[in-house]
N, C-alpha and C positions, 0 to 999 in steps of 0.2 A: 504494500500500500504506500510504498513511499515514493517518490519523486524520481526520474532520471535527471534530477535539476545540478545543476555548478555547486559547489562549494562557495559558500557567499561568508565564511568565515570571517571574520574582521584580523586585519593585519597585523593587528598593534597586540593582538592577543593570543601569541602564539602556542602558548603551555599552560593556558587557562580557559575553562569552561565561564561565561557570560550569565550573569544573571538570567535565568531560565524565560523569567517573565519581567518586563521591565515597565513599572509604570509613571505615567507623569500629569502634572496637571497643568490646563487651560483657559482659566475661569470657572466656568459650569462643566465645560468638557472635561473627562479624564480619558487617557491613551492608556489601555493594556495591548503590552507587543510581546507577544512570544520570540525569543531569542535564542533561539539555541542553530544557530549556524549550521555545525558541523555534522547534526542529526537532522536538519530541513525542517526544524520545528515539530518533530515525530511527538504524537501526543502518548508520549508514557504515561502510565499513574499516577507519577510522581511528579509529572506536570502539568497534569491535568485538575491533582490536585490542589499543585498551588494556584492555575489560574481560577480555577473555583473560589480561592479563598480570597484572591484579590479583589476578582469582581465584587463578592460576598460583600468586603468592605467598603467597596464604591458604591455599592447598590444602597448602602445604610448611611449614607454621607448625604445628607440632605444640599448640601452645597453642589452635588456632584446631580448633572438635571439629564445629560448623556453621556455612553459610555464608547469610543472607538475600542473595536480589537481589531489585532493588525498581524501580517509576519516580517517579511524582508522583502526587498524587492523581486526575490524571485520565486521567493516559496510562502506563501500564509501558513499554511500547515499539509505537509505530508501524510497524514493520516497517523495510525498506533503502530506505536512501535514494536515491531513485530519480532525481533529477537526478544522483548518482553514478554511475546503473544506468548510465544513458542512454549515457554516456562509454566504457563494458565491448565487449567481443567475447565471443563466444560459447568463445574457444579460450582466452582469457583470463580468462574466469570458472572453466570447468573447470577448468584448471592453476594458477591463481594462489591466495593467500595465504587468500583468504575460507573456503573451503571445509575449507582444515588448521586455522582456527581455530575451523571448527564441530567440527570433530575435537577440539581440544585440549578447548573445553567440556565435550566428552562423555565424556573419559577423567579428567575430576575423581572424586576419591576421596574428599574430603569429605562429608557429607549437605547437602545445599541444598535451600534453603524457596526458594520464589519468592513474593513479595507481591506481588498484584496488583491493583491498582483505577486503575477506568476503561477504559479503551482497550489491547487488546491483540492486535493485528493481524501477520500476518506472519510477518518474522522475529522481531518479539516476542512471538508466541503459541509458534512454534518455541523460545526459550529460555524460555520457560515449561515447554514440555515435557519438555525438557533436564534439568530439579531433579526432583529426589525427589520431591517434596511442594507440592501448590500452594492458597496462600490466595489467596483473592478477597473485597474490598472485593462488597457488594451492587449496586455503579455498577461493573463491570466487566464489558467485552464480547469475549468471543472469536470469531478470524475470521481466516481464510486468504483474503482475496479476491485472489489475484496474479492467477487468472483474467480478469478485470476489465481486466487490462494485456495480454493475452495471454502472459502467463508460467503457470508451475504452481509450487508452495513448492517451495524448493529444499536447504532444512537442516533434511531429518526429516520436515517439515510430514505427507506425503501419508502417510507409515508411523507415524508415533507417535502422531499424531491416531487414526489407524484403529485403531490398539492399544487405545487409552486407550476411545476409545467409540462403536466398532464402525460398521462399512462404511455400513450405511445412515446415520450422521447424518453421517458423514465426508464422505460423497460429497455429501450437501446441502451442509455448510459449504463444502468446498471447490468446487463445481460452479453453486451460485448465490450465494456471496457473501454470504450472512446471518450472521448473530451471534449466537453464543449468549449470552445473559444469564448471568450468575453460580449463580444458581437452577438452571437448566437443563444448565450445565457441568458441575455440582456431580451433579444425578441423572442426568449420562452419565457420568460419572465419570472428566471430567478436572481435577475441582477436589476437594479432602480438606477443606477448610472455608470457610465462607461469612459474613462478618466485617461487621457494621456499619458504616456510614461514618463514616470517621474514626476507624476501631477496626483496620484490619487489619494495619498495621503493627505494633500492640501484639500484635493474635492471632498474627502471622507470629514474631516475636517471640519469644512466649511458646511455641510449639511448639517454635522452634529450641534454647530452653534446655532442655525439654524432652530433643531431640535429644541435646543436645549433655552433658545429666546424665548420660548411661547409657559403658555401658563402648566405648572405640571402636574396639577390632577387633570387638568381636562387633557392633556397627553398620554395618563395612566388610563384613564378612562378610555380615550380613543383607542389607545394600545389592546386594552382589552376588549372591547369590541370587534375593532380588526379580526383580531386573533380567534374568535371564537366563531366569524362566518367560514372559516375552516374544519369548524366542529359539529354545526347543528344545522337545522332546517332554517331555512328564509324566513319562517313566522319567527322559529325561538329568536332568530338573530336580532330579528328587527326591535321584539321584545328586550334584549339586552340592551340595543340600542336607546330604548323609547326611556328605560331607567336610567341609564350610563348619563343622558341628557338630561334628567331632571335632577340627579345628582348631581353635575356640572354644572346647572343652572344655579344650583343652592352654595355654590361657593360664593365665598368673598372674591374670586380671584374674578368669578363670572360678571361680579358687578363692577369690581374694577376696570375689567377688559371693554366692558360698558361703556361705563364711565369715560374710563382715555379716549376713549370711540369718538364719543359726542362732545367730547372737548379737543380733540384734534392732539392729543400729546400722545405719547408712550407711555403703557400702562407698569406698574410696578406691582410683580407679581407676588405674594406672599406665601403662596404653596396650600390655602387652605379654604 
């Protein structure tokens, strides 16, 4: 599951492993970047769990209103690291630790951009799917090939792919192992924008402040509506919808946003 990608190793770091996950702040925006060079970003356990735990804390940081996750410019993430795989049981995969923190991923509340350029295979195409929102670098290529190993994706892969853009291209990606180009991801509609090279960190970026300028319960709100016309029938949705809005309405933030409206200013959100 990993990448035929370069060695994007950083120079200066010859006889040292990189902080696994490196994060930084923006204002409202925070940057989690998977760093591991010399493994293509390979989602081990062990770093799967620390990006769990960082997110975890960004998700609980009120300051923090969206979250980028990123890799390098030529890999986001290669998928699981499969000389780790190799060591697993099948009863131990099931029941153990990996699988609660594809869980914990998916119960984030934040709004998350995923930036992506280069190589995004696996379980790094699966937490790509994971965010809200995905930019793609022009040199990024999407790809679920576990098949290949005689495995099948095992965090979402074969459900949120087929969500995002539909049974027939799912079943090719996932069934012969091809890749989709950024172009192509983009008009199947598992990618919302498509970023020059060496620009899509900036575009990832610039959408997350974006994000992160508007009010943020009625964002959490939205967020979770989105999310659930992938779950239920067009009545329950609209139903969620119909609450989600009277709940937004009853915010301070809703009379504010009002408010600045009809007096022609910038509203000052207060999150409540």
């Amino acid at each position: 599951m990993t990448a035929e990608a370069g060695d994007d190793r950083p120079a200066d770091l010859p006889g040292e492993d990189p902080p696994a996950v490196a994060v930084e702040h923006d204002g409202a925006v925070a940057l989690a970047r998977l760093n591991r060079p010399r493994q293509r970003n390979a989602l081990s356990n062990d770093v799967l769990e620390l990006l769990a735990g960082e997110l975890r804390n960004l998700d609980r940081d009120p300051a923090v209103r969206c979250i980028v996750v990123a890799g390098s410019d030529k890999v986001f993430a290669s998928g699981a690291d499969v000389r780790a795989l190799a060591g697993q049981d099948a009863a131990g995969l099931y029941f153990g630790r990996r699988f609660e923190l594809w869980d914990e991923l998916r119960r984030l509340r934040t709004p998350t951009v995923a930036a992506v350029s280069g190589y995004c295979l696996g379980g790094g195409c699966e937490l790509a799917l994971l965010c809200d929102v995905v930019v793609a670098s022009e040199t990024a290529r999407f790809g679920l090939p576990e098949t290949g190993l005689g495995l099948i994706p095992g965090a979402g892969g074969t459900q949120r792919l087929t969500r995002a853009i539909g049974k027939a291209k799912a079943m090719d990606v996932v069934l012969s192992g091809r890749l989709l180009s950024a172009t192509e991801a983009e008009q199947a509609g598992l990618v919302a924008r498509v970023a020059p090279a060496g620009e899509w960190l900036a575009t990832a970026h610039e959408l997350a402040r974006a994000v992160a300028a508007r009010a943020p319960v009625a964002q959490l709100l939205a967020r979770e509506a989105v999310g659930r016309a992938f779950e239920t029938s067009l009545e329950a949705g609209l139903d969620v919808e119909r609450r989600a809005f009277a709940q937004a309405f009853a915010t301070d933030d809703a009379r504010e946003g009002i408010a600045a409206f009809l007096a022609k200013r910038d509203p000052v959100w207060q999150g409540r």
